[in-house]
KOLGU-4560 file (N, C-alpha, C; in nm, 3 decimals, padded with zeros to 5 digits):
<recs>
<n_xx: 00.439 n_yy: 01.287 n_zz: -02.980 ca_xx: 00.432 ca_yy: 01.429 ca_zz: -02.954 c_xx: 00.546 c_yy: 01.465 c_zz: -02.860 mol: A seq: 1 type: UNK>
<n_xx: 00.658 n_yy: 01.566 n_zz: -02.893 ca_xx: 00.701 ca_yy: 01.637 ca_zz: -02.814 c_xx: 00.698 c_yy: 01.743 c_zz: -02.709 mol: A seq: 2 type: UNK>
<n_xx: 00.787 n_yy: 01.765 n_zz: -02.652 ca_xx: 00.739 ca_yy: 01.887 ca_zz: -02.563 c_xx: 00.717 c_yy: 01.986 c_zz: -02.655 mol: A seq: 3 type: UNK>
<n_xx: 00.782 n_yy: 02.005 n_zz: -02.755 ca_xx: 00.793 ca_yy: 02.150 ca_zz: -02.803 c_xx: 00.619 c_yy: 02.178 c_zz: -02.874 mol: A seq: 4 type: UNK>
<n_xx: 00.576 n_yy: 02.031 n_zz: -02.929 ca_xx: 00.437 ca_yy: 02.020 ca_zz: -02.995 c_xx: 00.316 c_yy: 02.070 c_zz: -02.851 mol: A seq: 5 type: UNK>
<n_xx: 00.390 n_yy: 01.983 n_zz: -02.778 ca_xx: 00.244 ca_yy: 01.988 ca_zz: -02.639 c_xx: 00.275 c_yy: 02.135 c_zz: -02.645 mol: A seq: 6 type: UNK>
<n_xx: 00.355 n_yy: 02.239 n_zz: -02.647 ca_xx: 00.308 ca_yy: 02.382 ca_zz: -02.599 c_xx: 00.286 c_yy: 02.462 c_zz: -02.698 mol: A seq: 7 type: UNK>
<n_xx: 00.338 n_yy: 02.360 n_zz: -02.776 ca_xx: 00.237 ca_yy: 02.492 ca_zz: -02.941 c_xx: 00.073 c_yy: 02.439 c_zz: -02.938 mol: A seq: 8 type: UNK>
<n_xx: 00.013 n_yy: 02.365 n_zz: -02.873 ca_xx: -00.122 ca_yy: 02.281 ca_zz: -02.880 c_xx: -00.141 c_yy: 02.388 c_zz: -02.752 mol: A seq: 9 type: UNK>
<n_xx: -00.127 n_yy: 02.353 n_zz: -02.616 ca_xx: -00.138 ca_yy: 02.450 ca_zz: -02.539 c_xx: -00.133 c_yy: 02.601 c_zz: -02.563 mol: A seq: 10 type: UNK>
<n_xx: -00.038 n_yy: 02.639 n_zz: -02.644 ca_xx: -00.072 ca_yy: 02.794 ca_zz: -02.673 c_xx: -00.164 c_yy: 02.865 c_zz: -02.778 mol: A seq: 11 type: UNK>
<n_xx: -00.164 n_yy: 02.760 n_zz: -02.847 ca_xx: -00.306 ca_yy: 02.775 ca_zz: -02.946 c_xx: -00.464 c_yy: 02.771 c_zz: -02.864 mol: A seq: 12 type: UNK>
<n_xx: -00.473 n_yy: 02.686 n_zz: -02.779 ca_xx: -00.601 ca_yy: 02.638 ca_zz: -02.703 c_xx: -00.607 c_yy: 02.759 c_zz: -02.614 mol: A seq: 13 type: UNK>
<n_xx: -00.513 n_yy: 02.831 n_zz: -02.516 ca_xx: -00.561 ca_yy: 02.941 ca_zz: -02.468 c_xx: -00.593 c_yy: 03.035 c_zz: -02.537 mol: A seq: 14 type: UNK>
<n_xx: -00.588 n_yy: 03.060 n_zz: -02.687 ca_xx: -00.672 ca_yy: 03.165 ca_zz: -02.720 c_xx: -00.820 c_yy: 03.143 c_zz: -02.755 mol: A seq: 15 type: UNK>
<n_xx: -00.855 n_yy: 03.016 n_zz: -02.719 ca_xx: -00.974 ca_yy: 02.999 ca_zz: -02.749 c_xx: -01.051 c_yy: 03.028 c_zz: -02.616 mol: A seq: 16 type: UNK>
<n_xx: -01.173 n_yy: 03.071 n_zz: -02.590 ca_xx: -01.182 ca_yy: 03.102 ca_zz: -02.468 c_xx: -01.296 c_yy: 03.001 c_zz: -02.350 mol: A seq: 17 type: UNK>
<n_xx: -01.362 n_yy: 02.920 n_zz: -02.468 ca_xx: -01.399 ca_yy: 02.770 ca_zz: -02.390 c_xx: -01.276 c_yy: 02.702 c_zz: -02.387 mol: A seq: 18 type: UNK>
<n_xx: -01.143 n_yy: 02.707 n_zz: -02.433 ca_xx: -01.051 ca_yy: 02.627 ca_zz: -02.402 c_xx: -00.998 c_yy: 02.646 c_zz: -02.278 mol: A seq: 19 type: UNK>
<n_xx: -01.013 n_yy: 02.782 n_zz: -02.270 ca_xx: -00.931 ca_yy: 02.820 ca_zz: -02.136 c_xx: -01.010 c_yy: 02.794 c_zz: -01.981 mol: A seq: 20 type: UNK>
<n_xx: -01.145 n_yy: 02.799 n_zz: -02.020 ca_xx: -01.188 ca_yy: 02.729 ca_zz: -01.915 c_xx: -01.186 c_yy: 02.596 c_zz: -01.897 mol: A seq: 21 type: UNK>
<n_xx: -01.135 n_yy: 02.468 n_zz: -01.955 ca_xx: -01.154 ca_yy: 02.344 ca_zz: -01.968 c_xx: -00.988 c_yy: 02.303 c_zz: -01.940 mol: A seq: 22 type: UNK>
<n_xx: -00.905 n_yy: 02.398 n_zz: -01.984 ca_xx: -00.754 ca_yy: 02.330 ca_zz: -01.960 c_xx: -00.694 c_yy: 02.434 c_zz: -01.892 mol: A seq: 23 type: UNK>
<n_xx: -00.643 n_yy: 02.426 n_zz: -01.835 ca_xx: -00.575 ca_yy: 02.528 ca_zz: -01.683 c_xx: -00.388 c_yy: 02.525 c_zz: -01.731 mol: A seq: 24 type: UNK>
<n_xx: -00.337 n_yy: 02.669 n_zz: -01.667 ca_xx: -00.164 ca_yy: 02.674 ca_zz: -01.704 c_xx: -00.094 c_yy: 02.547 c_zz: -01.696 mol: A seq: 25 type: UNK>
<n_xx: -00.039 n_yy: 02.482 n_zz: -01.770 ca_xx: 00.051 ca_yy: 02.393 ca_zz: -01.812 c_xx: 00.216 c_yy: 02.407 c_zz: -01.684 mol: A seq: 26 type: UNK>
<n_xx: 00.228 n_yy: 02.291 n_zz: -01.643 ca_xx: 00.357 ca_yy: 02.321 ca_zz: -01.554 c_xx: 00.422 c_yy: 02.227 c_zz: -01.595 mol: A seq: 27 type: UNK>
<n_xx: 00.583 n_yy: 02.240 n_zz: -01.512 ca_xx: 00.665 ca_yy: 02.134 ca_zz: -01.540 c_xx: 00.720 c_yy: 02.099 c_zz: -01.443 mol: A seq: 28 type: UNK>
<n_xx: 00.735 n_yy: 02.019 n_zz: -01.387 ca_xx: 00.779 ca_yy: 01.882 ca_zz: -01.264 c_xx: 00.921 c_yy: 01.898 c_zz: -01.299 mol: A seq: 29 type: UNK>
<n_xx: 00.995 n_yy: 01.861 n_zz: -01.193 ca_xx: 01.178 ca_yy: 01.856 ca_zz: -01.158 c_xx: 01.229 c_yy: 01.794 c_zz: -01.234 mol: A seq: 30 type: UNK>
<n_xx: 01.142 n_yy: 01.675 n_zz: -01.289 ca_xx: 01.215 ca_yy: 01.526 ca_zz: -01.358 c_xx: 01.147 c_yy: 01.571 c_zz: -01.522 mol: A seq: 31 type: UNK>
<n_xx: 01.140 n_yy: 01.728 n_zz: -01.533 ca_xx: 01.089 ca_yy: 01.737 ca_zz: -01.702 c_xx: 01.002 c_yy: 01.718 c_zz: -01.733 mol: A seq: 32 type: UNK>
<n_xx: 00.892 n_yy: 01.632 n_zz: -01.677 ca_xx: 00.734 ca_yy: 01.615 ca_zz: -01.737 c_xx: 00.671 c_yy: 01.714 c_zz: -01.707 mol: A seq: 33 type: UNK>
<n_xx: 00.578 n_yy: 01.756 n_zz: -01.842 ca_xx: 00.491 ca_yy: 01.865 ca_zz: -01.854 c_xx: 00.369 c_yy: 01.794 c_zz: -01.794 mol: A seq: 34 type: UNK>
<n_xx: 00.296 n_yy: 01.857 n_zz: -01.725 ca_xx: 00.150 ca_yy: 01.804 ca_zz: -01.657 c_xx: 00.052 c_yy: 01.963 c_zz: -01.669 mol: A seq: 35 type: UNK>
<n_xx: -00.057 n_yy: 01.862 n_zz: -01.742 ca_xx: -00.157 ca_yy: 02.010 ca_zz: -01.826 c_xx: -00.276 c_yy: 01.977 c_zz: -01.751 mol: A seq: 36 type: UNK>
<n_xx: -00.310 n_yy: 02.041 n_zz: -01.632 ca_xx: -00.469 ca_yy: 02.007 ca_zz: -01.569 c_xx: -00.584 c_yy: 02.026 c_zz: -01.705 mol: A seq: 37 type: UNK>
<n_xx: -00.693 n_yy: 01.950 n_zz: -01.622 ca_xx: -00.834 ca_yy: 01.972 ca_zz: -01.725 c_xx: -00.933 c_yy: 01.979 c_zz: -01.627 mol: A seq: 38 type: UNK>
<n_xx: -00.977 n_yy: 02.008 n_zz: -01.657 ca_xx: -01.149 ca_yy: 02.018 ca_zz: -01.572 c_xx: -01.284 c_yy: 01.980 c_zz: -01.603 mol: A seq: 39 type: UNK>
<n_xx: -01.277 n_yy: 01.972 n_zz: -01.729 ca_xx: -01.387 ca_yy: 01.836 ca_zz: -01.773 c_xx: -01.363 c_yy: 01.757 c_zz: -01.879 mol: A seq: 40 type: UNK>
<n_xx: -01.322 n_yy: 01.654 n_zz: -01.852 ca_xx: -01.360 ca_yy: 01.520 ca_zz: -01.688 c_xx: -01.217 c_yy: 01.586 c_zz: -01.663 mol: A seq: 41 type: UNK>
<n_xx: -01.254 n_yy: 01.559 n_zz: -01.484 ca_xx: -01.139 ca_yy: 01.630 ca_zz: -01.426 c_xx: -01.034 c_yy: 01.515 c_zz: -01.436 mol: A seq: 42 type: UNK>
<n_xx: -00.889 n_yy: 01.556 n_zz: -01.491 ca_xx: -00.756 ca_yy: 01.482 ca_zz: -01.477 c_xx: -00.666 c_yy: 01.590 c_zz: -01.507 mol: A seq: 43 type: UNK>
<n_xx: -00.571 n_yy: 01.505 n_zz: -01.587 ca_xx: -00.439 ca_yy: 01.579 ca_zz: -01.622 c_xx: -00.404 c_yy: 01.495 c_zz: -01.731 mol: A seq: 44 type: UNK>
<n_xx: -00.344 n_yy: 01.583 n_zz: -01.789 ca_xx: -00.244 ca_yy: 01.501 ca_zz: -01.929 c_xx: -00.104 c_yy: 01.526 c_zz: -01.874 mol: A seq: 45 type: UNK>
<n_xx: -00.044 n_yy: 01.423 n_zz: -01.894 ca_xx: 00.129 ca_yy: 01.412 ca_zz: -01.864 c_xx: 00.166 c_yy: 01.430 c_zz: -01.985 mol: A seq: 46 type: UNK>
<n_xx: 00.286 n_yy: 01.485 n_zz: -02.005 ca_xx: 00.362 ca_yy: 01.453 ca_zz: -02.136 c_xx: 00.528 c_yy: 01.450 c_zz: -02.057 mol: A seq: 47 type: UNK>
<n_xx: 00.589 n_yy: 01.327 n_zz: -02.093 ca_xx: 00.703 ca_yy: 01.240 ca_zz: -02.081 c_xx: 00.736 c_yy: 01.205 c_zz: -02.150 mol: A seq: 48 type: UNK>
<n_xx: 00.867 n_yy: 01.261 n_zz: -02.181 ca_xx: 00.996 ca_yy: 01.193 ca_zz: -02.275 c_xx: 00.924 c_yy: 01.185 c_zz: -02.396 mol: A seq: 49 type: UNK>
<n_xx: 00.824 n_yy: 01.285 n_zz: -02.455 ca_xx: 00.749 ca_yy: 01.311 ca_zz: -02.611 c_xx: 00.643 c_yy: 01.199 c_zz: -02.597 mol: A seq: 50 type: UNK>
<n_xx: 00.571 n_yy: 01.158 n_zz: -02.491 ca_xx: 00.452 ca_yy: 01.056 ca_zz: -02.482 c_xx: 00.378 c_yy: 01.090 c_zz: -02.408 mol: A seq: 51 type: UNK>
<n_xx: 00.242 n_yy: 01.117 n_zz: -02.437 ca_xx: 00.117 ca_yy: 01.169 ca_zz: -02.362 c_xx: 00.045 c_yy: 01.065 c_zz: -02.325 mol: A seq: 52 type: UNK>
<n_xx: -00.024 n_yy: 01.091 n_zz: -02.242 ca_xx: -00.104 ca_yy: 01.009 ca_zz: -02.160 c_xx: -00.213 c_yy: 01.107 c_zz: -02.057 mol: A seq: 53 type: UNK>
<n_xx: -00.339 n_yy: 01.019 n_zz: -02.030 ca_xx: -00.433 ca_yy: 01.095 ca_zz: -01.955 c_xx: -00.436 c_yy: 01.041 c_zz: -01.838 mol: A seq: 54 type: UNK>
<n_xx: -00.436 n_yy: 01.105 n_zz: -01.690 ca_xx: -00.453 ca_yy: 01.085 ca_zz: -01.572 c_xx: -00.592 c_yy: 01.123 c_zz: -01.544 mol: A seq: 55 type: UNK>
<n_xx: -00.676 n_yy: 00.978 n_zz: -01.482 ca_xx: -00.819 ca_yy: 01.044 ca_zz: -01.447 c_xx: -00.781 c_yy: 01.145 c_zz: -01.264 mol: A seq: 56 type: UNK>
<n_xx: -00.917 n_yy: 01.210 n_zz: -01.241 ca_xx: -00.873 ca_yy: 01.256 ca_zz: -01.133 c_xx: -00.944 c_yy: 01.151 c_zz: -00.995 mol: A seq: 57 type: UNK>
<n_xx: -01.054 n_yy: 01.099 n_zz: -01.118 ca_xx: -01.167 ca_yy: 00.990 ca_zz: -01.017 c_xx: -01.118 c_yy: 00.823 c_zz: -01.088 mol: A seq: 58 type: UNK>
<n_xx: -01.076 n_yy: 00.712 n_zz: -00.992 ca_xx: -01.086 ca_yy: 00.593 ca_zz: -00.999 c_xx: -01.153 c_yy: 00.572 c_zz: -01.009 mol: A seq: 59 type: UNK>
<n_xx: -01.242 n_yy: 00.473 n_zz: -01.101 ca_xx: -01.352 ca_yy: 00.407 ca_zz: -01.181 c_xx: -01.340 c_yy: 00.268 c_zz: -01.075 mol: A seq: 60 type: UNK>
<n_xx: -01.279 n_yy: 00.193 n_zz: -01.037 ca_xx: -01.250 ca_yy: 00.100 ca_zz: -01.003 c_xx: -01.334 c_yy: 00.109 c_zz: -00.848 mol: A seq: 61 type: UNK>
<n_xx: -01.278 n_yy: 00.205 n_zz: -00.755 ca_xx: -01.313 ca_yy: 00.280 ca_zz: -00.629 c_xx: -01.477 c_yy: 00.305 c_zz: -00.580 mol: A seq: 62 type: UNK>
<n_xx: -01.516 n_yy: 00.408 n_zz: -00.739 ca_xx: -01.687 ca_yy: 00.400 ca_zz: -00.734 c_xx: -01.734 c_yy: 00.330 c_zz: -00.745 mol: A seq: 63 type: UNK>
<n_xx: -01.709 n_yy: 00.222 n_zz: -00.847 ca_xx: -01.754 ca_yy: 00.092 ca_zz: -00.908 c_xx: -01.777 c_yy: -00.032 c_zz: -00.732 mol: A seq: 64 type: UNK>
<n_xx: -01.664 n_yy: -00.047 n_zz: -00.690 ca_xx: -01.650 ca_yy: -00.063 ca_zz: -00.532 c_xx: -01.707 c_yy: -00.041 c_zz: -00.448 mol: A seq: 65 type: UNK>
<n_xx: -01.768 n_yy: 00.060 n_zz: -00.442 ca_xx: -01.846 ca_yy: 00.147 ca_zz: -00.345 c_xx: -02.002 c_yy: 00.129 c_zz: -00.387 mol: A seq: 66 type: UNK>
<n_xx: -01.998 n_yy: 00.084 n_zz: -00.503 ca_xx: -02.149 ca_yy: 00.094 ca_zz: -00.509 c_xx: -02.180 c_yy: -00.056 c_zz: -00.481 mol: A seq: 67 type: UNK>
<n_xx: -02.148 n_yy: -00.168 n_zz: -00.521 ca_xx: -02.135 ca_yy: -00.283 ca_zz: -00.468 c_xx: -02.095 c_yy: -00.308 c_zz: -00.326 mol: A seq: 68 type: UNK>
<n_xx: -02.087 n_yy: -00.268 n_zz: -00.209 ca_xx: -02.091 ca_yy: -00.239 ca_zz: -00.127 c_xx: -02.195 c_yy: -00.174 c_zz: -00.073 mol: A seq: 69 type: UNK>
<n_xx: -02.233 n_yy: -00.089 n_zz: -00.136 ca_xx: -02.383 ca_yy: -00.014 ca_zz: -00.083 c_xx: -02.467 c_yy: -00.135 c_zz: -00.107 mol: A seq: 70 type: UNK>
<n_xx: -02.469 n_yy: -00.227 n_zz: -00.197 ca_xx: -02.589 ca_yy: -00.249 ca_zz: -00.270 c_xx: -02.549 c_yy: -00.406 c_zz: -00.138 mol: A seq: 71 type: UNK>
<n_xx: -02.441 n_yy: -00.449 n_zz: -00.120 ca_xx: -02.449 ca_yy: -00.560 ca_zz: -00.036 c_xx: -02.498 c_yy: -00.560 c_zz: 00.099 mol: A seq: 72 type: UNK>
<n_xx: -02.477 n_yy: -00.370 n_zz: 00.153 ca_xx: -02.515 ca_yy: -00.377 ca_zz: 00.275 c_xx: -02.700 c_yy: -00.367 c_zz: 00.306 mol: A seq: 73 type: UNK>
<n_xx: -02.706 n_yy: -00.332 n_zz: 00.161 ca_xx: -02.868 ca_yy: -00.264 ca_zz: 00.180 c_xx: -02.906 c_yy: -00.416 c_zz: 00.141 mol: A seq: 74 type: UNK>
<n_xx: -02.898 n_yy: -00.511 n_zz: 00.090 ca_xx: -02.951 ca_yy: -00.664 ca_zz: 00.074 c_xx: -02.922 c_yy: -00.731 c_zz: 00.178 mol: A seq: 75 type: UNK>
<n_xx: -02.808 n_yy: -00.755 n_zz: 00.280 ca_xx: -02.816 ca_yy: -00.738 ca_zz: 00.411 c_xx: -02.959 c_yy: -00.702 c_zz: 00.533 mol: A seq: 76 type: UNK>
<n_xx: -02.921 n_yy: -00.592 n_zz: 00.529 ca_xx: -03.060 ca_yy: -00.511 ca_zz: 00.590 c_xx: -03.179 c_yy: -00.557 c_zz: 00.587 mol: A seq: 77 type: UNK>
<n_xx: -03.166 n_yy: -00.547 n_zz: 00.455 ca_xx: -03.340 ca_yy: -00.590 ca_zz: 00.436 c_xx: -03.347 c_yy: -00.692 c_zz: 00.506 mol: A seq: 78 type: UNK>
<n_xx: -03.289 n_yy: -00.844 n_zz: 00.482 ca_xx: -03.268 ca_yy: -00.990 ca_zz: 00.487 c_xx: -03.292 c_yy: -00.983 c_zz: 00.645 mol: A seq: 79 type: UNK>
<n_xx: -03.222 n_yy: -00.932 n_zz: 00.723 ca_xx: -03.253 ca_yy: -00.916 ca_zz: 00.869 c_xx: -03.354 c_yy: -00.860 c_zz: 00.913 mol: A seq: 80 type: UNK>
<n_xx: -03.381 n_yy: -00.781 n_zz: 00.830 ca_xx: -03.529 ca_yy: -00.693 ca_zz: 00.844 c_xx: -03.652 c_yy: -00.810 c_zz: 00.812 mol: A seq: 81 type: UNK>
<n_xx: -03.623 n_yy: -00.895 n_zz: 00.715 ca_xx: -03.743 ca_yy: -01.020 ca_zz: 00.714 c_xx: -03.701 c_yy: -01.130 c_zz: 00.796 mol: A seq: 82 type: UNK>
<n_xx: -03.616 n_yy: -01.140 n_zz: 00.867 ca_xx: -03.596 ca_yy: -01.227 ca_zz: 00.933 c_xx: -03.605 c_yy: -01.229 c_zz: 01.073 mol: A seq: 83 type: UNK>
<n_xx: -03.591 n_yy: -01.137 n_zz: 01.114 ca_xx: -03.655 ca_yy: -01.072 ca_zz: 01.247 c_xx: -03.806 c_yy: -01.049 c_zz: 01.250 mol: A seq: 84 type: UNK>
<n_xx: -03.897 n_yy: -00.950 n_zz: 01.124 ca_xx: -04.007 ca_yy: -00.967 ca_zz: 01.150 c_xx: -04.066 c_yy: -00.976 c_zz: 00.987 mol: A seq: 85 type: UNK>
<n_xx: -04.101 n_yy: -01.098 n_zz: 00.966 ca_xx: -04.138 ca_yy: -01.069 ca_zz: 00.840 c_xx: -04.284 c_yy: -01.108 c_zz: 00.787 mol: A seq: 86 type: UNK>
<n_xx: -04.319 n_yy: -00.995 n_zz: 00.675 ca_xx: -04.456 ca_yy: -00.938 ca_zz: 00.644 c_xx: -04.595 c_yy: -01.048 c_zz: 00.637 mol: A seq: 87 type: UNK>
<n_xx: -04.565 n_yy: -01.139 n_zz: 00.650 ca_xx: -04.648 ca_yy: -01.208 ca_zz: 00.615 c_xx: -04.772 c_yy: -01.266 c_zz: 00.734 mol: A seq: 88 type: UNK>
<n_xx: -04.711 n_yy: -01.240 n_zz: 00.863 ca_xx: -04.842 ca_yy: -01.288 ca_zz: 00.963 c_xx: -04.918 c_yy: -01.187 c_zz: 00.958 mol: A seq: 89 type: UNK>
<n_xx: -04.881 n_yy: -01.041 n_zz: 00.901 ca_xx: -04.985 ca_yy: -00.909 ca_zz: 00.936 c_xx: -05.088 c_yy: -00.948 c_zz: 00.802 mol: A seq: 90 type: UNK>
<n_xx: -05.053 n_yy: -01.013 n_zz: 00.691 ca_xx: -05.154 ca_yy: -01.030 ca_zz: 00.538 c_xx: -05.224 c_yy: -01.131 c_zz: 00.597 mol: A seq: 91 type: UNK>
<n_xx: -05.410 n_yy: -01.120 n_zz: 00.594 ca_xx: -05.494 ca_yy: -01.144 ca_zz: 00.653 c_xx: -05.616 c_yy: -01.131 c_zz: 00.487 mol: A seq: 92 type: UNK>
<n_xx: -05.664 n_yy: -01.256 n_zz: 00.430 ca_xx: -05.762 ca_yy: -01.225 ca_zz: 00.383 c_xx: -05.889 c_yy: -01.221 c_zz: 00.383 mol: A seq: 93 type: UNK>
<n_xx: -06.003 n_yy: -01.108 n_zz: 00.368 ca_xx: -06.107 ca_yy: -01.062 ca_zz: 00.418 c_xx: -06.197 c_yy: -01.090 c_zz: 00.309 mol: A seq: 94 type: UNK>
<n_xx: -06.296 n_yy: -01.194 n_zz: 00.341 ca_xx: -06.384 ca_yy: -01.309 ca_zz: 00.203 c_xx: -06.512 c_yy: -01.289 c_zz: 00.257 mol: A seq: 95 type: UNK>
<n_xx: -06.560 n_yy: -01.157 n_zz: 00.162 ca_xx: -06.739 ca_yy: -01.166 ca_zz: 00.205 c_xx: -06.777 c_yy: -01.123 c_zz: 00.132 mol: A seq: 96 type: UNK>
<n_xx: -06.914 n_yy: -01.123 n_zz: 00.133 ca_xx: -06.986 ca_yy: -01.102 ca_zz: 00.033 c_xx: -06.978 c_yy: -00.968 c_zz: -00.051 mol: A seq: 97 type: UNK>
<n_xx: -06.995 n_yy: -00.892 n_zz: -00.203 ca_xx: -07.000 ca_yy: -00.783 ca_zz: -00.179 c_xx: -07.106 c_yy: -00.693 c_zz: -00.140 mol: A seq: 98 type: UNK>
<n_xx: -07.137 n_yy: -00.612 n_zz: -00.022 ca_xx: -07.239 ca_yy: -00.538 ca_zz: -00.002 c_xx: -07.289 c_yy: -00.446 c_zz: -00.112 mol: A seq: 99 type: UNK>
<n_xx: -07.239 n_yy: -00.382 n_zz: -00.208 ca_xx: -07.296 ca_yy: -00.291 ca_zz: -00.310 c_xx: -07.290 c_yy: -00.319 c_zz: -00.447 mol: A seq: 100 type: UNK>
<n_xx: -07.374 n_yy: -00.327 n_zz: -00.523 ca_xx: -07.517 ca_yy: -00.282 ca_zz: -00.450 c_xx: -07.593 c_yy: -00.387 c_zz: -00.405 mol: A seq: 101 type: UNK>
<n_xx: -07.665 n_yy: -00.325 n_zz: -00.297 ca_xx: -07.765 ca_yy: -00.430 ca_zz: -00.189 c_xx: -07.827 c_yy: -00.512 c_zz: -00.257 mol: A seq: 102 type: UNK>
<n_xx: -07.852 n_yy: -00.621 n_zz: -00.227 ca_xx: -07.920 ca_yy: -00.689 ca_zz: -00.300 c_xx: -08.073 c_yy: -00.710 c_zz: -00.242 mol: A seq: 103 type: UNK>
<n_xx: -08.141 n_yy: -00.688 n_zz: -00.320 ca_xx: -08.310 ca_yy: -00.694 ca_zz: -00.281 c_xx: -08.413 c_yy: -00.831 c_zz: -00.275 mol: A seq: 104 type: UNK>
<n_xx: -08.453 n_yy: -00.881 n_zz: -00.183 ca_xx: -08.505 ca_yy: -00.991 ca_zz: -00.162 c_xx: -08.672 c_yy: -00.965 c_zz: -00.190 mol: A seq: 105 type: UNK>
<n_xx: -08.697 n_yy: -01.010 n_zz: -00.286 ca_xx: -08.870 ca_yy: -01.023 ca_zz: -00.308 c_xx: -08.965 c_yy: -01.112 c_zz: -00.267 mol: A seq: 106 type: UNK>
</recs>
């Protein structure tokens, strides 16, 4: 795809009017690349030297990171949390008879 294609695609899509909310004005950078924002999923499309490509706006890698991290500190926690005081001297079992219903002695 060329430049001249990316803005006949772009000028077709703003007359659509869910298009125009989903892809935002088209600009062009010093060094000639066209860069076309989007907004869902938020990135950008580059187009360079007639080659497109998608820029996310969120690293997958980063969240992915972050949640493994949450999940190490909260397995952590706990682990100190049973190791400092853990549940088992308060479990007490209570072995008697059952009272109901009474039982009647003749």
């Amino acid at each position: 795809m060329n430049l001249r294609e990316a803005r006949q695609v772009v000028g077709s899509l703003e007359t659509d009017a869910d298009a125009a909310r989903v892809f935002k004005d088209a600009y062009q950078t010093a060094d000639g690349t066209t860069v076309i924002p989007v907004t869902k999923p938020a990135g950008v499309f580059v187009v360079k030297d007639g080659a497109a490509s998608w820029v996310a706006a969120v690293d997958s890698e980063r969240v992915a990171l972050a949640g493994i991290l949450v999940g190490l500190v909260s397995a952590t926690l706990a682990c100190l949390a049973m190791v400092r005081r853990p549940p088992w001297p308060d479990v007490h079992v209570d072995v008697q008879q059952p009272q109901w219903p009474p039982l009647r002695r003749r």
